[in-house]
C-alpha positions as CSV (number, residue, x, y, z in Angstrom):
1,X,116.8,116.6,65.1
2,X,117.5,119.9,66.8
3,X,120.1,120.0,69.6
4,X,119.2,119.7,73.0
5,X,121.3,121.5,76.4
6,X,121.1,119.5,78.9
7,X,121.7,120.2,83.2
8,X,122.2,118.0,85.8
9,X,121.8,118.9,89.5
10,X,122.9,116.2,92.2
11,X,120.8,116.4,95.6
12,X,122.3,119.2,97.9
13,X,121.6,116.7,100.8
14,X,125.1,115.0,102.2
15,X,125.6,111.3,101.0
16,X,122.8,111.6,98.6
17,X,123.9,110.5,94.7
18,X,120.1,110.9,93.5
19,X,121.0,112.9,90.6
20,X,118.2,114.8,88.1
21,X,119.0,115.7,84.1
22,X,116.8,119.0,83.2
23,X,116.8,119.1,79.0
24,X,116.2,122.7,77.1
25,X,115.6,123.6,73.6
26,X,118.2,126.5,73.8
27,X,121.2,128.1,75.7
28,X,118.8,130.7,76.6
29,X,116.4,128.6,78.5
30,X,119.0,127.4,80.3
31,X,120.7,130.3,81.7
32,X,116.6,131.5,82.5
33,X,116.0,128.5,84.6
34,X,119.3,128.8,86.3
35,X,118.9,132.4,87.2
36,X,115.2,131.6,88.5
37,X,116.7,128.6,90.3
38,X,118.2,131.7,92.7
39,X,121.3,129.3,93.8
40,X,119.5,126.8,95.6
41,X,120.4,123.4,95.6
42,X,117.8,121.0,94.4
43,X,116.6,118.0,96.6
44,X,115.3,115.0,96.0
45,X,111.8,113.3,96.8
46,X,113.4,111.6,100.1
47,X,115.6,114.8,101.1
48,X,113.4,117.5,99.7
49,X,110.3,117.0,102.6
50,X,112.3,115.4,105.1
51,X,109.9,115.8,108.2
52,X,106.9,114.0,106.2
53,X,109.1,110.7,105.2
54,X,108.0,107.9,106.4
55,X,110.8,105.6,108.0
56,X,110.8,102.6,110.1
57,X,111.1,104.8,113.5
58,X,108.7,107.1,111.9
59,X,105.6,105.3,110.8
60,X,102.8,107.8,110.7
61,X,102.4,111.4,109.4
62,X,99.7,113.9,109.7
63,X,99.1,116.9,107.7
64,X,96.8,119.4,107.6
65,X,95.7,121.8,105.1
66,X,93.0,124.6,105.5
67,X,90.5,125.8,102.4
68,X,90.6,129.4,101.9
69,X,90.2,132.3,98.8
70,X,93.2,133.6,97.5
71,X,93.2,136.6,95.3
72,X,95.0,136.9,92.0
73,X,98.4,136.9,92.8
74,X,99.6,137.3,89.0
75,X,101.2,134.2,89.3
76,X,99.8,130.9,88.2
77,X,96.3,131.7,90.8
78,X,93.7,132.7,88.7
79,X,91.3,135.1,91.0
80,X,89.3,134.2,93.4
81,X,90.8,130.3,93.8
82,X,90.3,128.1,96.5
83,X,93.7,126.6,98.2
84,X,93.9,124.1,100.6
85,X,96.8,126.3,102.5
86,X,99.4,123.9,104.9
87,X,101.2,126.8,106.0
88,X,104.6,126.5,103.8
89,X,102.2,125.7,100.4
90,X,99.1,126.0,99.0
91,X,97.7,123.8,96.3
92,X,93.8,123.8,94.8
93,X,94.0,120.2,94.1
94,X,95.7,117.1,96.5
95,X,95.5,113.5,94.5
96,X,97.3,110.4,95.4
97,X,97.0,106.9,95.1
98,X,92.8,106.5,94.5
99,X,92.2,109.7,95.6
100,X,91.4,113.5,94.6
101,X,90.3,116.3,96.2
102,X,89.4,120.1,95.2
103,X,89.5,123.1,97.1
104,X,86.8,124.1,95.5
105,X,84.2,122.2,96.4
106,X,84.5,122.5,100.3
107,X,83.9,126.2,101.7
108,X,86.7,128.4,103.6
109,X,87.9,127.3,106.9
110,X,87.2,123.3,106.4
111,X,90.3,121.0,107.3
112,X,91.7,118.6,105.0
113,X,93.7,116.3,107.0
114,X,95.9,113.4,105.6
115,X,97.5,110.4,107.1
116,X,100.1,108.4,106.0
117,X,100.8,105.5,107.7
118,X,102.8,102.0,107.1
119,X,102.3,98.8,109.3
120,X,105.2,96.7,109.6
Protein backbone atom coordinates (compact mmCIF):
# COMPACT_ATOMS: atom_id res chain seq x y z
CA UNK A 1 0.00 0.00 0.00
CA UNK A 2 1.53 3.27 -1.06
CA UNK A 3 2.39 5.91 1.55
CA UNK A 4 0.11 8.54 2.34
CA UNK A 5 1.23 12.48 3.75
CA UNK A 6 -0.92 13.49 5.85
CA UNK A 7 -1.90 17.53 7.26
CA UNK A 8 -3.72 18.57 9.98
CA UNK A 9 -5.06 22.11 10.50
CA UNK A 10 -6.78 23.06 13.94
CA UNK A 11 -9.67 25.80 13.67
CA UNK A 12 -8.09 29.36 13.61
CA UNK A 13 -11.08 30.40 15.87
CA UNK A 14 -9.95 30.94 19.78
CA UNK A 15 -10.93 28.02 22.13
CA UNK A 16 -11.91 25.93 19.27
CA UNK A 17 -10.03 22.13 19.31
CA UNK A 18 -12.14 21.05 16.07
CA UNK A 19 -9.28 19.74 14.27
CA UNK A 20 -9.37 18.46 10.27
CA UNK A 21 -6.62 15.61 8.87
CA UNK A 22 -6.22 16.48 4.92
CA UNK A 23 -4.45 13.07 3.26
CA UNK A 24 -2.22 13.32 -0.17
CA UNK A 25 -0.73 10.80 -2.37
CA UNK A 26 2.66 12.69 -2.49
CA UNK A 27 4.95 15.44 -0.89
CA UNK A 28 4.12 17.46 -3.94
CA UNK A 29 0.46 17.67 -3.37
CA UNK A 30 1.02 18.76 -0.22
CA UNK A 31 3.20 21.61 -0.57
CA UNK A 32 0.45 22.60 -3.74
CA UNK A 33 -2.43 22.69 -1.46
CA UNK A 34 -0.47 24.54 1.10
CA UNK A 35 0.72 27.21 -1.17
CA UNK A 36 -3.03 27.58 -2.58
CA UNK A 37 -4.17 27.62 1.03
CA UNK A 38 -2.41 31.36 0.80
CA UNK A 39 -1.82 31.26 4.75
CA UNK A 40 -5.18 31.28 5.86
CA UNK A 41 -6.28 29.54 8.72
CA UNK A 42 -8.99 27.04 8.22
CA UNK A 43 -12.39 27.15 10.23
CA UNK A 44 -14.68 24.94 11.04
CA UNK A 45 -18.50 24.38 10.14
CA UNK A 46 -19.58 26.42 13.54
CA UNK A 47 -16.65 29.08 13.24
CA UNK A 48 -16.34 29.25 9.53
CA UNK A 49 -20.08 31.06 8.86
CA UNK A 50 -20.43 32.50 12.07
CA UNK A 51 -23.28 35.19 11.38
CA UNK A 52 -25.72 32.25 9.86
CA UNK A 53 -25.30 29.80 13.11
CA UNK A 54 -28.07 29.25 14.72
CA UNK A 55 -27.86 29.54 18.64
CA UNK A 56 -30.33 29.74 21.39
CA UNK A 57 -30.30 33.74 21.31
CA UNK A 58 -30.29 33.43 17.64
CA UNK A 59 -33.06 31.33 16.38
CA UNK A 60 -33.77 32.36 12.88
CA UNK A 61 -31.66 33.13 9.76
CA UNK A 62 -32.60 34.49 6.43
CA UNK A 63 -30.65 34.39 3.34
CA UNK A 64 -31.00 35.45 0.19
CA UNK A 65 -29.49 34.54 -3.10
CA UNK A 66 -30.20 36.14 -6.61
CA UNK A 67 -30.13 33.97 -10.13
CA UNK A 68 -28.04 35.51 -12.65
CA UNK A 69 -25.57 34.46 -15.93
CA UNK A 70 -22.09 34.32 -15.23
CA UNK A 71 -19.64 34.07 -17.95
CA UNK A 72 -16.78 31.57 -18.18
CA UNK A 73 -14.51 32.57 -15.66
CA UNK A 74 -11.92 29.66 -16.51
CA UNK A 75 -12.42 28.44 -13.31
CA UNK A 76 -14.74 25.67 -12.45
CA UNK A 77 -18.05 27.90 -14.33
CA UNK A 78 -18.59 26.46 -17.46
CA UNK A 79 -20.09 29.51 -19.81
CA UNK A 80 -22.97 30.84 -19.64
CA UNK A 81 -24.10 29.17 -15.99
CA UNK A 82 -26.66 30.23 -13.90
CA UNK A 83 -25.72 31.16 -10.03
CA UNK A 84 -27.80 31.87 -7.38
CA UNK A 85 -25.31 34.86 -6.25
CA UNK A 86 -25.51 35.82 -2.13
CA UNK A 87 -23.18 38.41 -2.44
CA UNK A 88 -19.88 36.68 -0.78
CA UNK A 89 -20.71 33.28 -3.03
CA UNK A 90 -22.21 31.96 -5.81
CA UNK A 91 -23.32 28.41 -6.23
CA UNK A 92 -25.63 26.82 -9.27
CA UNK A 93 -27.10 24.30 -7.03
CA UNK A 94 -28.46 24.81 -3.02
CA UNK A 95 -29.60 21.20 -1.46
CA UNK A 96 -30.25 20.46 2.09
CA UNK A 97 -32.18 18.26 4.08
CA UNK A 98 -35.33 17.19 1.33
CA UNK A 99 -34.60 19.77 -0.75
CA UNK A 100 -32.72 20.88 -4.11
CA UNK A 101 -32.71 23.62 -6.17
CA UNK A 102 -31.05 24.79 -9.61
CA UNK A 103 -30.15 27.99 -10.88
CA UNK A 104 -31.02 26.92 -13.91
CA UNK A 105 -34.28 26.44 -14.01
CA UNK A 106 -35.57 29.91 -12.63
CA UNK A 107 -34.60 32.99 -14.93
CA UNK A 108 -32.17 36.04 -13.85
CA UNK A 109 -33.26 38.33 -11.19
CA UNK A 110 -35.59 35.65 -9.18
CA UNK A 111 -34.89 35.48 -5.36
CA UNK A 112 -34.14 32.38 -3.59
CA UNK A 113 -34.68 33.04 -0.10
CA UNK A 114 -33.98 30.51 2.76
CA UNK A 115 -34.92 30.25 6.33
CA UNK A 116 -33.59 28.42 9.05
CA UNK A 117 -35.30 28.35 11.96
CA UNK A 118 -35.42 26.14 15.42
CA UNK A 119 -38.30 26.23 17.96
CA UNK A 120 -37.35 25.64 21.42
Amino acid sequence: MPKKYSYMSQCGHPGCREAKVYKFNTIREQKEWGEGFGGLEWRCDRHHRMLDALSPAKRKVIIEGVVRTVEDSGYIVRHHEKVFDFGDSQISTVHGQGFTIYADDFPDGAILKLTAEISL
